[in-house]
C-alpha positions as CSV (number, residue, x, y, z in Angstrom):
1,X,4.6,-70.7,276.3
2,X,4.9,-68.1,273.8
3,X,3.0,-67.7,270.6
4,X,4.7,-65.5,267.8
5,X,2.4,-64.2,265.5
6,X,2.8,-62.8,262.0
7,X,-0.4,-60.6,261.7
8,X,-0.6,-57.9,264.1
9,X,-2.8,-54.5,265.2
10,X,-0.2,-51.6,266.0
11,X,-0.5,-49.5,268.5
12,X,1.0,-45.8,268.6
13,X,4.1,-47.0,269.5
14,X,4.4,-49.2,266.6
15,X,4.0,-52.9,268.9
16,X,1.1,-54.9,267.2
17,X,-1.5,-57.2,268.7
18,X,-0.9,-60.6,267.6
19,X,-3.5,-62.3,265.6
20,X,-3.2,-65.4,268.0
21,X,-3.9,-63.1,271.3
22,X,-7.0,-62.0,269.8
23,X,-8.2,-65.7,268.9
24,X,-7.4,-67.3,272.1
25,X,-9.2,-63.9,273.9
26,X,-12.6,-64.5,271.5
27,X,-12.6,-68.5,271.8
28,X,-11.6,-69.2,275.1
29,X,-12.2,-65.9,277.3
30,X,-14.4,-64.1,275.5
31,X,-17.0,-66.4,274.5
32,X,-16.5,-69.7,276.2
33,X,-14.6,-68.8,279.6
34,X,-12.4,-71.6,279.4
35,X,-9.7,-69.3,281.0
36,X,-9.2,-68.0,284.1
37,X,-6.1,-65.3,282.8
38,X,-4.6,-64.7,279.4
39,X,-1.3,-63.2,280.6
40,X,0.4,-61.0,277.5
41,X,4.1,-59.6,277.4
42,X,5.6,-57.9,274.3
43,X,8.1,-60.1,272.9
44,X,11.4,-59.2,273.6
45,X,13.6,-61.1,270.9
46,X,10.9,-58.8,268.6
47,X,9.9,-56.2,270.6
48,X,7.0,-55.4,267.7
49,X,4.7,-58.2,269.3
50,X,2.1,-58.6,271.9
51,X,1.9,-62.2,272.1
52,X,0.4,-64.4,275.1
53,X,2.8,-65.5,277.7
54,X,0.6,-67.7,279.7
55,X,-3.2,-69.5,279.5
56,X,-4.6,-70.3,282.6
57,X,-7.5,-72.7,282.3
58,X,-10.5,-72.1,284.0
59,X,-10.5,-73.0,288.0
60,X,-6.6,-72.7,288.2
61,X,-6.2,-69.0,289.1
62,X,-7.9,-67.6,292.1
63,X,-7.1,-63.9,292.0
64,X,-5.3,-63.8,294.9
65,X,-2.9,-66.0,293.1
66,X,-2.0,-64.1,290.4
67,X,-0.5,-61.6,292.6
68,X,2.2,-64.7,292.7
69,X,3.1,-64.8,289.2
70,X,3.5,-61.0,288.0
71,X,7.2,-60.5,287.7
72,X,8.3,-58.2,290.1
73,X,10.4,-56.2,287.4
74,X,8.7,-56.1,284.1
75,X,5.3,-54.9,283.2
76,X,3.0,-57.5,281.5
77,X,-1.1,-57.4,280.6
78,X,-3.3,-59.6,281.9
79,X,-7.0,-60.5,280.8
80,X,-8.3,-62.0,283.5
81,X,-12.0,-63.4,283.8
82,X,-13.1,-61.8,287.2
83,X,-16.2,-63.7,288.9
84,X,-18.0,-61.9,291.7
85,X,-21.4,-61.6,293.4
86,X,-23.7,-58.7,293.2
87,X,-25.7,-57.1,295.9
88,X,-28.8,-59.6,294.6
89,X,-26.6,-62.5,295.3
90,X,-26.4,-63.1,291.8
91,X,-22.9,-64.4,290.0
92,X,-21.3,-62.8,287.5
93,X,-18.7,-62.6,285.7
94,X,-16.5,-59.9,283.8
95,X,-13.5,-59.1,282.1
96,X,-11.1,-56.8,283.4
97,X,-7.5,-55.7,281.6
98,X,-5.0,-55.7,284.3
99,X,-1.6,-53.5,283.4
100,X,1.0,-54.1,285.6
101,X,3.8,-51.9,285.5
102,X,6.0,-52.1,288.2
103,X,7.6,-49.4,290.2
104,X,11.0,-51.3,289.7
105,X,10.7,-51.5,286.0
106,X,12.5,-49.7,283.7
107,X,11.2,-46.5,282.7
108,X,11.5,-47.3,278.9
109,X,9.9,-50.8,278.8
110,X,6.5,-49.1,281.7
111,X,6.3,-46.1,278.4
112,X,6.1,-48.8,275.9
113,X,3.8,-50.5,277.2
114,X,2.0,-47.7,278.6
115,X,1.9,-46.4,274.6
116,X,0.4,-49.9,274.1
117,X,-2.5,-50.7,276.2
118,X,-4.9,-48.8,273.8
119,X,-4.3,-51.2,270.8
120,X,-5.1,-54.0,273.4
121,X,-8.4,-52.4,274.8
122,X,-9.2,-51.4,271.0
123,X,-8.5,-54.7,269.4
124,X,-10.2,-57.3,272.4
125,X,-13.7,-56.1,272.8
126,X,-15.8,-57.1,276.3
127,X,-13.1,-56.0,278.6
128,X,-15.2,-54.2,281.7
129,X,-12.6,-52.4,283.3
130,X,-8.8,-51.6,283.8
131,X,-7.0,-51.7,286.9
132,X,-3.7,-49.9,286.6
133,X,-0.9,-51.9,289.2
134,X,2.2,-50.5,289.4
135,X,2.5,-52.5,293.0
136,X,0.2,-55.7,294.3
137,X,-1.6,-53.2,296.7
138,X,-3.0,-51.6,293.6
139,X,-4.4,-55.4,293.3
140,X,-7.6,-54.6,295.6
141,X,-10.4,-56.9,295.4
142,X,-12.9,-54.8,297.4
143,X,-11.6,-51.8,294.9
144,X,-12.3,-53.9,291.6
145,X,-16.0,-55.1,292.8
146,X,-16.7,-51.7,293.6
147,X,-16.2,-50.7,290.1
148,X,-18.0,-53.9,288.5
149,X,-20.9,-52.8,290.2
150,X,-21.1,-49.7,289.0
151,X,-21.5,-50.8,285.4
C-alpha cells in the first residue's frame, strides 16, 4: 500500500515529506495510537517522495517482528509506537524513528536517505528517539529502553 502525495516538505536533498505521511502520523500514531508502525520508503517511480509503505494497526507488530519485514537491501523509515515499562512498573509508551540502512544497500540510495531523515524528524513532531540500524543487531531492545528511560 502506497500513498502518493502531491504536497510535500523537502528535505536537503530535495525528497519531500508527503502530506499524507504526516496525517496518518498525527491521527493514528501521534494522537490516537491506532498503529503499531508507520513504515516509510521514498518512492522510487518518483524518487522526490516520502510516502508510507505500510500501516500496521495496533496489536499486530510486536517489535521483535519487525525485524521480519525490513528489506534486507534497501533502507526504509519506520515510526514505530514503542511500549515499555519503567523502573515504577508504570507503562508507557513512546515514539521512536527507526532508519534502517542496510550494510547491503547501495551507497547512493543509504546517502539519500541519510540526507532525508532530518525533514522526517522536522516535519512529525513527538518522536522520542532515533535508532540508527544498518543490521538487525543494531535492533536492541535492552539498548532502546535504556535510552527511553533517560528522557
Amino acid at each position: 500500500m502506497i500513498h502518493l502525495c502531491l504536497h510535500k516538505m523537502m528535505a536537503m536533498s530535495g525528497v519531500g515529506l508527503c502530506d499524507g505521511v504526516v496525517k496518518t502520523y498525527d491521527t493514528k500514531l501521534k494522537t490516537k495510537h491506532l498503529l503499531d508502525a508507520l513504515v516509510l520508503l521514498i518512492n522510487k517511480k518518483e524518487k522526490r517522495q516520502i510516502v508510507a509503505e505500510h500501516e500496521f494497526e495496533a496489536g499486530t507488530l510486536p517489535f521483535e517482528a519487525l525485524k521480519k519485514i525490513l528489506p534486507p537491501k534497501e533502507p526504509r523509515f519506520v515510526l514505530y509506537d514503542y511500549n515499555y515499562t519503567t523502573e515504577n512498573e508504570q507503562k508507557h509508551s513512546k515514539i521512536i524513528l527507526v532508519s534502517w540502512s542496510p550494510d547491503e544497500a547501495p551507497m547512493k540510495e543509504k546517502m539519500i536517505y541519510a540526507s532525508s531523515k532530518d525533514a522526517v524528524k522536522k516535519k512529525l513532531q513527538a518522536i522520542k528517539i532515533e535508532v540508527q540500524a544498518n543490521d538487525l543487531g543494531d535492533l536492541d531492545e535492552a539498548d532502546i529502553e535504556a535510552k527511553l528511560k533517560k528522557i
